[in-house]
C-alpha positions, 0 to 999 in steps of 0.5 A: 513434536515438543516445542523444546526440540524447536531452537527459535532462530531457525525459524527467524531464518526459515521465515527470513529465506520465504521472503528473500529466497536466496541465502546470501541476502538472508544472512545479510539482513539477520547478520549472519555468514551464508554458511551459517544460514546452510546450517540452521537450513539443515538443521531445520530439514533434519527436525522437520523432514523435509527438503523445506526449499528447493535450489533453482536459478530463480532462488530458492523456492519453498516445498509444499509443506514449507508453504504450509508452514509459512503463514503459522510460522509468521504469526507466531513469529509476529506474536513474539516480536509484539510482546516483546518489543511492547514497552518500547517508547517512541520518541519523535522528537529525537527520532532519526528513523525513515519510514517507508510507505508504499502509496500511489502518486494520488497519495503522494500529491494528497497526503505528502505535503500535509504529512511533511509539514507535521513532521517538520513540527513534531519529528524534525529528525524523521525521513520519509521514503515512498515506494510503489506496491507494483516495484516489490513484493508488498506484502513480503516487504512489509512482513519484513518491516522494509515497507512500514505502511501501505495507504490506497485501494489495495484489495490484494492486501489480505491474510496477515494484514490489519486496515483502517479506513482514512477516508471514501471517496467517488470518481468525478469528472476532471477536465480544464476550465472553459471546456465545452462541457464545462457548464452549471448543469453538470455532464450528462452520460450523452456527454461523456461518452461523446467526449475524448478522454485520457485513461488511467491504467493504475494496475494493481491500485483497485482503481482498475474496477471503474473500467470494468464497471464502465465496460459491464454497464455497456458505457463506450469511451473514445479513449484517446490516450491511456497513461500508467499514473495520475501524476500526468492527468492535470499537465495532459488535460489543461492543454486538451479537450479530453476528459477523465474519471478520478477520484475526487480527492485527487481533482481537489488537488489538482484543479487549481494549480492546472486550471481545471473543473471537475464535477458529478459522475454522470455514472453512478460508480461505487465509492473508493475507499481508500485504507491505510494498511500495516502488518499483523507484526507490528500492530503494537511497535510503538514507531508504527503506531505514532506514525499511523496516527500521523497519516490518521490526523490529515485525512481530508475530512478531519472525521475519525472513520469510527474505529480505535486504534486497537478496533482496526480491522484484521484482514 
């Protein structure tokens, strides 16, 4: 096929339809009427041979041959967009955009207050909005550039995608001061495993793989309540006896304001390493770059990870 057969909008709209399925909300975002969005479809099928999307109650949903297309058609897309938009100057200072980043609430208790006070000082007119990758589409959401950044352990964060790792951390022992375990010598695996601890069940975060090692190795806990997030951790474990395994960076956080103590792992688990992730679109978009290099400039060790900015690692 002769690219000069290929009229570009309709693969603005074909690459539009594979992260919305439905037609209405497609001519909604790129300003267009629904019978418009039906044309260029059909134009397309017609240029193409093939159905492309398939109409069902759920929306509709893409052919084969349209998921063969999508990743290619998004690059290019990608590519595109980056050239051209290249030249344009950021300016934080008479800024008024939001960003939208998708984090965890360890990342909204590490990273907010430290990221808020900079803008206060450098970008008075720019809004942050926080949103968690299990309520969307992250990966759609971010290729659409409805979600500018996404920081945490997110391993389903892949093809298409570039990472900069902020920071590693390990898994502590976090419980409140005077606790009976709560003394110079640390937690011995005997302690914790006679102890009462309070779960965290952080589907699709990463952290799910310390109960999986934990199981492997044959370490038993008397889990005696389970929550979805760590928001809750330091209010449930100041009034308690129990015990729970978090990342470091989040008992730095909480141990003082809740009264807590934390120390040494008495499991050797891995590191978290925790990244910050943006599409391949908007590698070079100038608003995206200024704003990674905000969330760069308060990582908790102050230390560069040892990439530059153009060194960043293509999933």
């Amino acid at each position: 096929m002769d690219l000069k057969n290929v009229d570009l909008n309709l693969l603005v709209v074909f690459n539009d339809l594979l992260n919305t399925g439905r037609v209405g909300q497609t001519a909604e975002r790129l300003g267009m009427t629904q019978p418009a969005v039906s044309n260029c479809l059909a134009r397309l099928r017609r240029l193409l041979g093939d159905d492309l999307f398939i109409r069902t109650q759920q929306g509709m949903v893409p052919t084969p041959y349209a998921e063969a297309l999508a990743e290619p058609v998004s690059y290019a897309l990608g590519a595109i967009h980056s050239a051209l938009n290249q030249s344009v100057v950021f300016d934080p200072a008479r800024s008024r955009q939001n960003f939208v980043i998708a984090m965890t609430d360890i990342g909204e208790i590490h990273f907010l207050p430290a990221l808020m006070a900079r803008l206060a000082a450098v970008a008075p007119g720019v809004s942050v909005s926080t949103v968690r990758n299990l309520s969307i589409d992250l990966p759609r959401e971010m290729e659409a550039g409805n979600v500018h950044l996404a920081i945490g352990l997110l391993p389903d964060l892949q093809t298409g995608f570039f990472q900069r790792r902020l920071f590693g951390q390990h898994y502590v022992c976090l419980y409140r001061h005077g606790h009976p375990l709560d003394h110079p010598g640390g937690m011995t695996l005997e302690d914790f495993t006679a102890a009462e601890h309070v779960g965290v069940v952080a589907a699709g975060t990463g952290h799910g793989i310390v109960d999986d090692l934990l199981a492997r190795m044959g370490v038993a806990r008397r889990l005696r309540l389970q929550v979805p997030h760590f928001v809750a951790v330091g209010h449930i474990l100041r009034n308690t006896d129990m015990v729970a395994t978090v990342p470091q960076v989040l008992a730095q956080c909480i141990a003082g304001p809740f009264g807590l103590s934390w120390c040494a792992h008495p499991v050797s688990l891995p590191e978290v390493s925790i990244g910050l992730f943006w599409h391949s679109k908007f590698h070079r978009d100038a608003a995206n770059q200024w704003l990674r290099a905000q969330i760069v400039a308060i990582r908790p060790d102050g230390v560069d990870g040892g990439r530059t900015e153009d060194g960043a690692t293509a999933l």
